[in-house]
C-alpha positions as CSV (number, residue, x, y, z in Angstrom):
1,X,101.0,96.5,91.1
2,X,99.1,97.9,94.3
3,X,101.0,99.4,97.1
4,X,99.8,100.4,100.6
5,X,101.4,103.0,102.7
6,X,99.3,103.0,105.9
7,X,100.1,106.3,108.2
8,X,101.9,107.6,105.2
9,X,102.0,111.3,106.5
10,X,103.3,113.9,104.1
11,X,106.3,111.5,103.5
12,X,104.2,108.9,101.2
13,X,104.6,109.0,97.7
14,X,101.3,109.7,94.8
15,X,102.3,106.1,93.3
16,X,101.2,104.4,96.7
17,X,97.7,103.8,98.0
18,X,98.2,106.2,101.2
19,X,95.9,105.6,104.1
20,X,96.2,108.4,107.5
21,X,93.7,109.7,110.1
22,X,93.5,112.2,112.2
23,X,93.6,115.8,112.7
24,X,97.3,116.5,110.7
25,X,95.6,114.4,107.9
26,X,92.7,116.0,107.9
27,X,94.2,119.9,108.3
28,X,96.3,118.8,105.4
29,X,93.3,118.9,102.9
30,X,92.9,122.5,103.4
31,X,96.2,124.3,103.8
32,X,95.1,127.5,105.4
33,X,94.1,125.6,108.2
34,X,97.5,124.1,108.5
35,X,99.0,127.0,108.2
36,X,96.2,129.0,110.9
37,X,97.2,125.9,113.3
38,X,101.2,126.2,112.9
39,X,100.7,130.2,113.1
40,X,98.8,129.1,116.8
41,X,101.4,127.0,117.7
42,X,99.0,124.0,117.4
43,X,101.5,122.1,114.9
44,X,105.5,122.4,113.9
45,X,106.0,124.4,110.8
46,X,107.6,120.7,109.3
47,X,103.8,119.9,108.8
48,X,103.4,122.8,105.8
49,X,104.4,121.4,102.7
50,X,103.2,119.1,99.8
51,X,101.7,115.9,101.3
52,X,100.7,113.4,99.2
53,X,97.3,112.6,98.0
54,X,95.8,110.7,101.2
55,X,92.7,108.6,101.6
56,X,91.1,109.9,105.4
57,X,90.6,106.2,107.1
58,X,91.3,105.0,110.3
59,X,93.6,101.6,109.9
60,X,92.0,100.9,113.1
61,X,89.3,99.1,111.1
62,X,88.5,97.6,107.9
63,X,91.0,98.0,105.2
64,X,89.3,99.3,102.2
65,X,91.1,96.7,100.3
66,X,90.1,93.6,98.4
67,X,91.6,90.6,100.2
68,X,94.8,89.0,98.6
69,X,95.3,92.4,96.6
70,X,98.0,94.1,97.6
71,X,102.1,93.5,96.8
72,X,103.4,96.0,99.0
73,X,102.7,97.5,102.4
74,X,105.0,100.1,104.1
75,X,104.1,101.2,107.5
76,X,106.7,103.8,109.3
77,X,106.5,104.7,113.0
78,X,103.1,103.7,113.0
79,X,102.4,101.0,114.7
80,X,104.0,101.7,117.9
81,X,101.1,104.8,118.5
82,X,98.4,101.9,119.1
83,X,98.1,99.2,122.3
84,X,99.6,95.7,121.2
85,X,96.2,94.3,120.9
86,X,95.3,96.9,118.1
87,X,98.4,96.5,116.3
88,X,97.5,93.0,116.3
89,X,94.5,93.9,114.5
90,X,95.9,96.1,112.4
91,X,98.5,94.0,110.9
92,X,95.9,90.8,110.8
93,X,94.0,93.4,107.8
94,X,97.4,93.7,106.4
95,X,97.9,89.7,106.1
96,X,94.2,90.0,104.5
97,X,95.2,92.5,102.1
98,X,98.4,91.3,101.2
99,X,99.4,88.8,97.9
100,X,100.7,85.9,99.2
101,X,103.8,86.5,97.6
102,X,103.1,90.0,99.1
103,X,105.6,92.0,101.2
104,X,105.3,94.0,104.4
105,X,107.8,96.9,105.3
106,X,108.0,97.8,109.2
107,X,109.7,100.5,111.0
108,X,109.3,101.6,114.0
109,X,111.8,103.2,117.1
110,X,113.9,100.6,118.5
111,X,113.7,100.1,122.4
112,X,116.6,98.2,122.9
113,X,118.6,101.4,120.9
114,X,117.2,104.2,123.2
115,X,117.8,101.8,126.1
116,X,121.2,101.3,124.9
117,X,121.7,105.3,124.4
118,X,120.6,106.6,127.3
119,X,121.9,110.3,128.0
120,X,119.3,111.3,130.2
121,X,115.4,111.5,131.4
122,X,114.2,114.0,128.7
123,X,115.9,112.2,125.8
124,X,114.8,108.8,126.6
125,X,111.3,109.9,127.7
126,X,111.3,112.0,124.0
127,X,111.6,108.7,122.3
128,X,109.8,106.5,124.6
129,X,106.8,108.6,124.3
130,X,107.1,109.9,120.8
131,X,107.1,113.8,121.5
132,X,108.7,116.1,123.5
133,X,106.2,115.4,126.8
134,X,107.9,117.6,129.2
135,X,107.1,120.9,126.9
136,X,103.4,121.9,127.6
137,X,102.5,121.9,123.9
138,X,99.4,122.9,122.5
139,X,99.6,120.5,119.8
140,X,99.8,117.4,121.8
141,X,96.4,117.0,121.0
142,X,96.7,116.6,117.6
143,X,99.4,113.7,117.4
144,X,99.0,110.5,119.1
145,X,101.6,109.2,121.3
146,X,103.5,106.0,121.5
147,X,101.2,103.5,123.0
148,X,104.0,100.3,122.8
149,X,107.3,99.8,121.8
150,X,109.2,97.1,120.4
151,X,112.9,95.9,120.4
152,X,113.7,92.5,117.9
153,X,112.3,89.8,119.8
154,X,109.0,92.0,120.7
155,X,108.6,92.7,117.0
156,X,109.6,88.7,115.5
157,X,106.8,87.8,118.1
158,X,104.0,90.0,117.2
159,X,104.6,89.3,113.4
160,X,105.1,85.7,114.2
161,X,101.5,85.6,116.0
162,X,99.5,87.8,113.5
163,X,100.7,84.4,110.9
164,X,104.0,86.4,109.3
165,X,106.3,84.6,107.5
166,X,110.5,85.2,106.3
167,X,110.9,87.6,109.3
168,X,113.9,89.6,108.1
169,X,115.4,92.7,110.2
170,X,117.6,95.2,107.4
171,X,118.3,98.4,107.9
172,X,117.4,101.6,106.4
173,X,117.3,101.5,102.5
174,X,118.3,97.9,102.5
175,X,114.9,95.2,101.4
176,X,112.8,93.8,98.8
177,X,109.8,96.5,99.4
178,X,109.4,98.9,96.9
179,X,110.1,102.6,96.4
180,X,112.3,101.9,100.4
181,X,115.3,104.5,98.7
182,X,112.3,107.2,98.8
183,X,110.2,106.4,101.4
184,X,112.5,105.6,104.4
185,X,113.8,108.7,106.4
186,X,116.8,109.5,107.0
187,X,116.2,110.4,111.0
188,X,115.0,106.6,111.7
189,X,118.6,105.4,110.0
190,X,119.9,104.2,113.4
191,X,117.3,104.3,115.9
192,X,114.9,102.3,114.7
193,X,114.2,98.7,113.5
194,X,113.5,97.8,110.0
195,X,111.8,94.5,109.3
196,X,110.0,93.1,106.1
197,X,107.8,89.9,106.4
198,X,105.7,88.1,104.5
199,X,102.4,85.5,104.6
């Protein structure tokens, strides 16, 4: 059984294929430099701990993945950090990669729930954009913003165009995927959609 975890972070698990990229990915592979760029305020002290063992490649292109391969993908708070037209791309690899009795796991923020949550400016804007913008931090350069985001009908349309199939929206620890008990976390419970789809 092959499993794909793309943007896994240091929340993916050893018994998944886990593709990141970037500079937190990259710091990760030699801790002293993740601990030099937390010391210098570069990165939250969240990012020091045991990340999984992580392939370096940039999902923006080629998968490096045999077509029709794959049973599982998972892919949390990822795809909102790219334009529509990439994530297009991205999740057109996916459908390459993936079985065709395959799954694909999906989370990512919901719109409609900040929308419907509003408190004020700063909290919104924190979860529209993905960090805390209003706070001059030094370590904005190393994480990548949210580029798009997506509430139900957004989502059911982009899978529905990339060719996805049995569009079901669960919630958190509830679906078919694999592993969901130990990969989804607990802070998205709520906020965010959860969708699994298949070709």
């Amino acid at each position: 059984m092959k499993k794909l975890n793309l943007g896994s972070g240091p929340s993916g698990l050893n018994s998944w294929i886990n593709l990141d990229y970037g500079m937190l990915p990259f710091l990760n592979k030699w801790p002293f430099l993740m601990q030099i760029a937390v010391k210098c305020g570069f990165v939250g002290k969240n990012y020091i701990k045991k990340w999984p063992k992580i392939r370096l490649k940039n999902i923006e292109n080629r998968l490096p993945i045999n077509d029709k391969s794959v049973d599982y993908i998972y892919c949390s708070h990822v795809i909102e950090h790219f334009e529509r037209w990439k994530a297009i791309k991205i999740l057109q690899e996916c459908r390459r990669v993936l079985k065709n009795d395959g799954l694909i796991r999906i989370i990512v923020p919901d719109l409609a729930w900040a929308i419907k949550n509003y408190k004020n400016a700063k909290n919104f804007n924190n979860h529209f954009f993905g960090y805390e913008k209003d706070k001059r931090y030094r370590f904005s350069m190393f994480i990548r913003g949210h580029q798009w985001m997506y509430d139900r009908d957004e989502m059911n349309g982009l899978l529905r165009e990339v060719g996805f199939k049995n569009i079901k929206f669960l919630e958190y620890h509830k679906g078919k995927c694999k592993d969901i008990k130990k990969l989804d976390l607990a802070q998205y419970k709520g906020n965010s959609l959860f969708v699994e789809a298949s070709n």
